[in-house]
KEKE-3310 file (N, C-alpha, C; in steps of 0.2 Angstrom, whole numbers, plus 5000, padded with zeros to 4 digits):
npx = (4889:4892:4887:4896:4902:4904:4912:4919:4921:4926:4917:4904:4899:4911:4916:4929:4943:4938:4929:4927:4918:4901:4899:4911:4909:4898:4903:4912:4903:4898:4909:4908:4898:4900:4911:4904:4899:4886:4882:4888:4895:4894:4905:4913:4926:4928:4929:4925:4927:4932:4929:4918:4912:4898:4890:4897:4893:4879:4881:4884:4876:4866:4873:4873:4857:4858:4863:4862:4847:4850:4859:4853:4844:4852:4860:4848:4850:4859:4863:4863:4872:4874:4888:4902:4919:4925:4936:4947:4957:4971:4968:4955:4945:4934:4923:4920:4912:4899:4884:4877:4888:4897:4897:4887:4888:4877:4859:4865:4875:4890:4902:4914:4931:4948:4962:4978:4991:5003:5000:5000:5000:4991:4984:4978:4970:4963:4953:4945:4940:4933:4925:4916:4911:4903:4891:4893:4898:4918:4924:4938:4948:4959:4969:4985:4989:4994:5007:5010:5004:5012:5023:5022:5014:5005:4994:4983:4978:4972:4965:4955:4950:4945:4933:4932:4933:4943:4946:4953:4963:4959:4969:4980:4984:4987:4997:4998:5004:5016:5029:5031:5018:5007:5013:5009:4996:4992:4995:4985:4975:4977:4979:4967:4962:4956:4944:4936:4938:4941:4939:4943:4941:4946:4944:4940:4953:4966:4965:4958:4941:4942:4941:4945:4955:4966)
npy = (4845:4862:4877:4886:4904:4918:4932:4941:4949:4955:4956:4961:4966:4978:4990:4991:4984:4970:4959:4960:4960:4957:4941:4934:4937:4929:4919:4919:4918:4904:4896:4898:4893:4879:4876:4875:4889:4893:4907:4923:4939:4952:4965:4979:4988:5005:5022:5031:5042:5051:5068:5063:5052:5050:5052:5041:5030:5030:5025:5011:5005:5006:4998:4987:4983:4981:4971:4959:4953:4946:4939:4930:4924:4914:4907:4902:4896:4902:4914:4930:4947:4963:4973:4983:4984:4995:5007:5015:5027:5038:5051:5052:5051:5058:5063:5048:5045:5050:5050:5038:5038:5027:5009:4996:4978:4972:4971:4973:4980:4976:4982:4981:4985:4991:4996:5010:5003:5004:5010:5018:5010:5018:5025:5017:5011:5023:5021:5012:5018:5025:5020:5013:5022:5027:5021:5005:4989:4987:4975:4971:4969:4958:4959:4953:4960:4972:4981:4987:4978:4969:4973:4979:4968:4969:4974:4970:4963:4972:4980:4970:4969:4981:4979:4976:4965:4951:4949:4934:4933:4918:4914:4921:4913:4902:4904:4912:4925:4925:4920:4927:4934:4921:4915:4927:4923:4914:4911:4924:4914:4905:4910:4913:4923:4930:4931:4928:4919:4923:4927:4937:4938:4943:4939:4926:4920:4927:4931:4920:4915:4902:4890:4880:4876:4883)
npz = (5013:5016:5006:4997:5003:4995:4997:4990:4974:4958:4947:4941:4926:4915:4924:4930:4935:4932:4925:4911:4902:4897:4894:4899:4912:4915:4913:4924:4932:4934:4935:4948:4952:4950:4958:4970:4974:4985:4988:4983:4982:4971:4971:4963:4962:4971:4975:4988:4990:4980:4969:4960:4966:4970:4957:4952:4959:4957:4944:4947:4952:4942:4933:4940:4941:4927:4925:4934:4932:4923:4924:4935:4930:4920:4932:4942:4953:4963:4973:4972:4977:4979:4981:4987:4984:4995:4994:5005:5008:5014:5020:5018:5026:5034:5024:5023:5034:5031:5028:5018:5008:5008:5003:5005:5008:5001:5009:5021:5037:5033:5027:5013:5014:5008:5010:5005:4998:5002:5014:5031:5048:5055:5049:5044:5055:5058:5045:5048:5059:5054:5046:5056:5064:5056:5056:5051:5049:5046:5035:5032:5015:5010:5020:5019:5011:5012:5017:5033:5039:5039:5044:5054:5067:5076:5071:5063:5074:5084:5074:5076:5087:5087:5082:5068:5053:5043:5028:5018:5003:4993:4986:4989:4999:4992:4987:4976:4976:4981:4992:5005:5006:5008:5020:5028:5026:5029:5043:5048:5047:5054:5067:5068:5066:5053:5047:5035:5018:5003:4986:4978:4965:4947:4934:4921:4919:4921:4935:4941:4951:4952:4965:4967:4960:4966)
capx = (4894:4889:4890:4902:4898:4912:4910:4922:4922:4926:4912:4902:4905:4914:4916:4933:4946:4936:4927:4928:4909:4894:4900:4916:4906:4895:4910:4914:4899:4896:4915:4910:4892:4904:4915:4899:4896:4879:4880:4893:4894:4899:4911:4917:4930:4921:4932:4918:4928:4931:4924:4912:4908:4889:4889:4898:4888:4875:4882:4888:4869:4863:4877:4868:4852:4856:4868:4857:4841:4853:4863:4846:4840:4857:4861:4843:4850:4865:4862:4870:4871:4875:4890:4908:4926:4927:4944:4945:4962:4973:4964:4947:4941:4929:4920:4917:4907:4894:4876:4878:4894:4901:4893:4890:4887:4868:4857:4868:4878:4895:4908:4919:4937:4953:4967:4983:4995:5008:4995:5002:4997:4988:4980:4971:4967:4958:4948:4943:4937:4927:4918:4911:4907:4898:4887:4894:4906:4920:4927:4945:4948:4966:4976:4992:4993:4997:5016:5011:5002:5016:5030:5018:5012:5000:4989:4978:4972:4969:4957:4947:4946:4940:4927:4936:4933:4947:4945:4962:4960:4962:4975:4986:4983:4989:5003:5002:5007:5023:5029:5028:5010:5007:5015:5005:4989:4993:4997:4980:4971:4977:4978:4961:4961:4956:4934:4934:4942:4936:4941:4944:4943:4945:4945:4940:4958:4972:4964:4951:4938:4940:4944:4947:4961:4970)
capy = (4851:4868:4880:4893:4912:4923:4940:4947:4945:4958:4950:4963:4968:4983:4995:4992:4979:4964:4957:4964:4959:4951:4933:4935:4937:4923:4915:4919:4912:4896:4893:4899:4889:4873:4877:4874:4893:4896:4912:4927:4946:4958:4968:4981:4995:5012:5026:5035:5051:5056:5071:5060:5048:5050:5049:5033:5026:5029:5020:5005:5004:5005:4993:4981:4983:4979:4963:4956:4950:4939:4933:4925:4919:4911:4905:4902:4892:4906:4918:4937:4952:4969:4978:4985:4988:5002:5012:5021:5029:5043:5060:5055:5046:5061:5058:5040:5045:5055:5047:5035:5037:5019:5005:4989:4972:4968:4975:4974:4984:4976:4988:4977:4992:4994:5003:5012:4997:5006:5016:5018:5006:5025:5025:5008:5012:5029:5019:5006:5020:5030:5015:5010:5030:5027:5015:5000:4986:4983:4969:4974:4966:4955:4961:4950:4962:4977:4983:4989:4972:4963:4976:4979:4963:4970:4980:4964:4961:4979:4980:4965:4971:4987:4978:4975:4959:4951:4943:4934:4931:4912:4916:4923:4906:4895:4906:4916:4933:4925:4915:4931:4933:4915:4915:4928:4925:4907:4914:4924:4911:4898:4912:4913:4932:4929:4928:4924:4918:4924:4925:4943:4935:4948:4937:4919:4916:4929:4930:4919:4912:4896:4888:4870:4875:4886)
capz = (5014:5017:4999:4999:5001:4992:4999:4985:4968:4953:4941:4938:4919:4912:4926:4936:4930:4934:4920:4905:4897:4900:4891:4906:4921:4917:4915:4931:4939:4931:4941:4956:4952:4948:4963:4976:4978:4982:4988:4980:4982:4966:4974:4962:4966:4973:4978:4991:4993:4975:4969:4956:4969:4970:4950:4951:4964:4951:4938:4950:4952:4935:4929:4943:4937:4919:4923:4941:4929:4915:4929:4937:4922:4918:4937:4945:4961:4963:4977:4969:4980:4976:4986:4982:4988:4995:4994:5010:5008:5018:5021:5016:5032:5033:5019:5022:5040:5028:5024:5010:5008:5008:4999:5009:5005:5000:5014:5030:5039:5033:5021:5010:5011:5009:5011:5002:4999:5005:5019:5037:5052:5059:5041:5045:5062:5055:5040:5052:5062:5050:5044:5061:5065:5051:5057:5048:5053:5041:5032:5026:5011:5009:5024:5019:5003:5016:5019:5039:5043:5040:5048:5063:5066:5080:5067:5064:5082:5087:5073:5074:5093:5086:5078:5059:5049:5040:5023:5016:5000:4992:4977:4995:5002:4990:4986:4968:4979:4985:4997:5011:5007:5009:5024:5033:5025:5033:5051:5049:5047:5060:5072:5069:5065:5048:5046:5029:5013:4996:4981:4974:4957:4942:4926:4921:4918:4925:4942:4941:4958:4954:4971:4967:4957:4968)
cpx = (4890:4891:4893:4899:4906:4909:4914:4925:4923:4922:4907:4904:4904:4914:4922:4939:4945:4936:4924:4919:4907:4895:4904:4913:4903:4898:4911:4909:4898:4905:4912:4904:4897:4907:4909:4899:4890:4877:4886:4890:4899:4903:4915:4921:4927:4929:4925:4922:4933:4929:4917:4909:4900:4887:4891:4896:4882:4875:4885:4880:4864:4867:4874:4864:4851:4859:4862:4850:4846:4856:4856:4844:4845:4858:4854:4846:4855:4862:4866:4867:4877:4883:4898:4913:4927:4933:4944:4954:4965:4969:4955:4942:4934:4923:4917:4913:4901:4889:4878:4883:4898:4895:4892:4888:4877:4866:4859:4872:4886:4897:4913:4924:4942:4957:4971:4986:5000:5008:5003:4997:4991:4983:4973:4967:4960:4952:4944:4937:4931:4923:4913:4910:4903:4892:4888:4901:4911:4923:4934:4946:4958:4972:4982:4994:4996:5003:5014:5007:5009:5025:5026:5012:5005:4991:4982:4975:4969:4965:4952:4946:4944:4935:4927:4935:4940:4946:4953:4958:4962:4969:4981:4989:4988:4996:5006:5001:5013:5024:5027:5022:5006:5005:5011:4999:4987:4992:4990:4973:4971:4977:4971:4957:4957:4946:4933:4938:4938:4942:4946:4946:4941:4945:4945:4948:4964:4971:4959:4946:4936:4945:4949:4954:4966:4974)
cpy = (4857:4872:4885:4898:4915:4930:4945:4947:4952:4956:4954:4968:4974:4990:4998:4987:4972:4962:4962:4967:4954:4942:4931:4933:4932:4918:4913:4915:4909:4894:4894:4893:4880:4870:4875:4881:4894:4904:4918:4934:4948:4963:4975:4988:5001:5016:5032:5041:5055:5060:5067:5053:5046:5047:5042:5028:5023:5025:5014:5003:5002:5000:4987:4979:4980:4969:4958:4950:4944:4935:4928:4922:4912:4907:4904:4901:4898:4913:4926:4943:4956:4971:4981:4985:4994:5006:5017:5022:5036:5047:5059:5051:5050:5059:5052:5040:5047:5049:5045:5036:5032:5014:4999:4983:4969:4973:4972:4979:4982:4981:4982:4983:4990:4998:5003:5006:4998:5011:5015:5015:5012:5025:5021:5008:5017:5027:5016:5011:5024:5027:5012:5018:5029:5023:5004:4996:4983:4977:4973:4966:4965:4958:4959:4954:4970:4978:4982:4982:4968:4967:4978:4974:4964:4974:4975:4963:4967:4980:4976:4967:4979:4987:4975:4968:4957:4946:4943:4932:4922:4911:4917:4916:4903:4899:4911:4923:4932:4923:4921:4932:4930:4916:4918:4928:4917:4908:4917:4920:4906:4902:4915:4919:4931:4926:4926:4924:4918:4923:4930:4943:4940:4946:4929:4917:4921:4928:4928:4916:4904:4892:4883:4871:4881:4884)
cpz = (5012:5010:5001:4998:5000:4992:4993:4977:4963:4945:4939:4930:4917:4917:4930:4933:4932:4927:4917:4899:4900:4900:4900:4914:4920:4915:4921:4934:4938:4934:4945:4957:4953:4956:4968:4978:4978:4985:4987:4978:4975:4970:4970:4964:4966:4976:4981:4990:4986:4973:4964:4960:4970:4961:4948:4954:4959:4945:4939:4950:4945:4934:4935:4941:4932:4920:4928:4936:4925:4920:4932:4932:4921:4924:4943:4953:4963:4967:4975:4970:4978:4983:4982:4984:4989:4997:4998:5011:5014:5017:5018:5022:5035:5032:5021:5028:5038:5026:5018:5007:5006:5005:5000:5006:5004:5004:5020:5030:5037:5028:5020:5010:5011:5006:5004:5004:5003:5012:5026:5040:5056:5055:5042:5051:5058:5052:5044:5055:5061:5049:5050:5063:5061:5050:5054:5051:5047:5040:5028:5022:5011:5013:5023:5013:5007:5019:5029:5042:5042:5044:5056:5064:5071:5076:5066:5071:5082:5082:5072:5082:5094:5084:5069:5059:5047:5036:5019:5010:4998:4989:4983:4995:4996:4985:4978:4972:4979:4992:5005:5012:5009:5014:5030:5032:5028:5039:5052:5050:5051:5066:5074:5067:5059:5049:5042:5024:5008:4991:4979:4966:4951:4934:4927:4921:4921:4932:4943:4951:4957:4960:4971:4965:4959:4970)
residu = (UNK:UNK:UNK:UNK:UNK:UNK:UNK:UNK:UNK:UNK:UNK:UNK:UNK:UNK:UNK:UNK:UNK:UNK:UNK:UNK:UNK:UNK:UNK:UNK:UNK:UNK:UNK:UNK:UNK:UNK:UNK:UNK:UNK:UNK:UNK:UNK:UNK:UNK:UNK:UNK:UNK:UNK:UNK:UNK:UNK:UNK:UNK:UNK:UNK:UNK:UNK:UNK:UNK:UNK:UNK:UNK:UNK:UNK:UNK:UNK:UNK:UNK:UNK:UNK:UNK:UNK:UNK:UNK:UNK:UNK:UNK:UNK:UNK:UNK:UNK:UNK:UNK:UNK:UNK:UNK:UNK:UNK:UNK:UNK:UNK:UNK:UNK:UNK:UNK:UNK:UNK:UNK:UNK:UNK:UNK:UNK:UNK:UNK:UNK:UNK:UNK:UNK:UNK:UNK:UNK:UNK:UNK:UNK:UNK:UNK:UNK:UNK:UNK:UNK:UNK:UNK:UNK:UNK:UNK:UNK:UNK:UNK:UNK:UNK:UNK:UNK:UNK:UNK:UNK:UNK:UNK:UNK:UNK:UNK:UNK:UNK:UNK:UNK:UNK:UNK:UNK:UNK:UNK:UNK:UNK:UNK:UNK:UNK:UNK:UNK:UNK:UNK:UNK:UNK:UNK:UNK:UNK:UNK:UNK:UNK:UNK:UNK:UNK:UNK:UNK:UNK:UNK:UNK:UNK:UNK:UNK:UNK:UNK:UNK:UNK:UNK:UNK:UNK:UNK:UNK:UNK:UNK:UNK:UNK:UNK:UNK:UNK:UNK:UNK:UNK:UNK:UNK:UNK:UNK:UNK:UNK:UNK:UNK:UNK:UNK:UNK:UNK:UNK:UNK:UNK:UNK:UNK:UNK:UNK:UNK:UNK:UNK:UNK:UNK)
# end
């Protein structure tokens, strides 16, 4: 059997409300090690188009830097790339087209983003389309948590045929959102739309990424 890659994980510690300290995150990855992942992206939240953006970018870096070494030490066979969610909200779609702006997954061109929960289905278009002006192809993170995917069901095709990824997450799946959730995050995935299933695990025990036991 093939190891699992989880592109979305909140496991870096003490920056976003993932894991909280260093003991936690290698918490976190001794389940995903458990669970058969052998390869898993840190993930944590980024707003590009803040004014402190560039300083936080900075400190998402350093806080890699410091955690990246223990975790190899600790997880030798365990593949762990650097990247973020990037928060590509209303009116900053600008922003996100500017040089080093967005923060993508390891070294490729993907963008792990999403939107306002409550954004507009024009909103989604727009994000979509700033991150691929921007040279990068996105991955939207958990479309079945979006209000305008599920009142306009078309929003999903028209952006993977503008090039958009879709990651649902697991926890959807197996139902701790709610039965609607489920539902569509089910329909994404048998109508095929759906590229990847991760995790977006924030905490060994509230929203943890252990799979088996979702």
């Amino acid at each position: 059997m093939s190891a699992i890659t989880d592109i979305h994980t909140h496991i870096l510690p003490g920056v976003d409300d993932g894991a909280s300290s260093v003991e936690e995150a290698l918490g976190m990855l001794k389940i995903a090690k458990v669970n058969g992942t052998g390869s898993i992206a840190l993930t944590p939240h980024f707003h590009p188009c803040k004014p402190d953006s560039v300083s936080n970018a900075m400190k998402l870096a350093e806080s890699f830097k410091m955690f990246l070494p223990e975790a190899g030490r600790k997880f030798p066979g365990l593949k762990i790339v650097t990247g973020a969610e990037n928060h590509v909200g209303a009116g900053c779609f600008d922003e996100c087209k500017a040089d080093g702006a967005l923060i993508p997954i390891g070294r490729t061109d993907y963008v792990l983003i999403e939107f306002d929960f409550d954004g507009s289905e024009s909103d989604a278009r727009k994000a979509a389309d700033a991150v691929c002006a921007a040279g990068y192809r996105p991955i939207i993170a958990h479309p079945e948590r979006y209000i305008c995917f599920h009142t306009e069901k078309w929003v999903a095709k028209e952006l993977c045929d503008m090039g958009a990824l879709l990651q649902v997450n697991a926890s959807s799946l197996a139902g701790r959102g709610g039965d609607e959730i489920k539902d569509y995050a089910t329909e994404l995935v048998l109508s095929r739309l759906a590229d990847f299933v991760a995790t977006d695990a924030h905490s060994a025990v509230s929203r943890p990424n252990d799979i088996i036991k979702c």
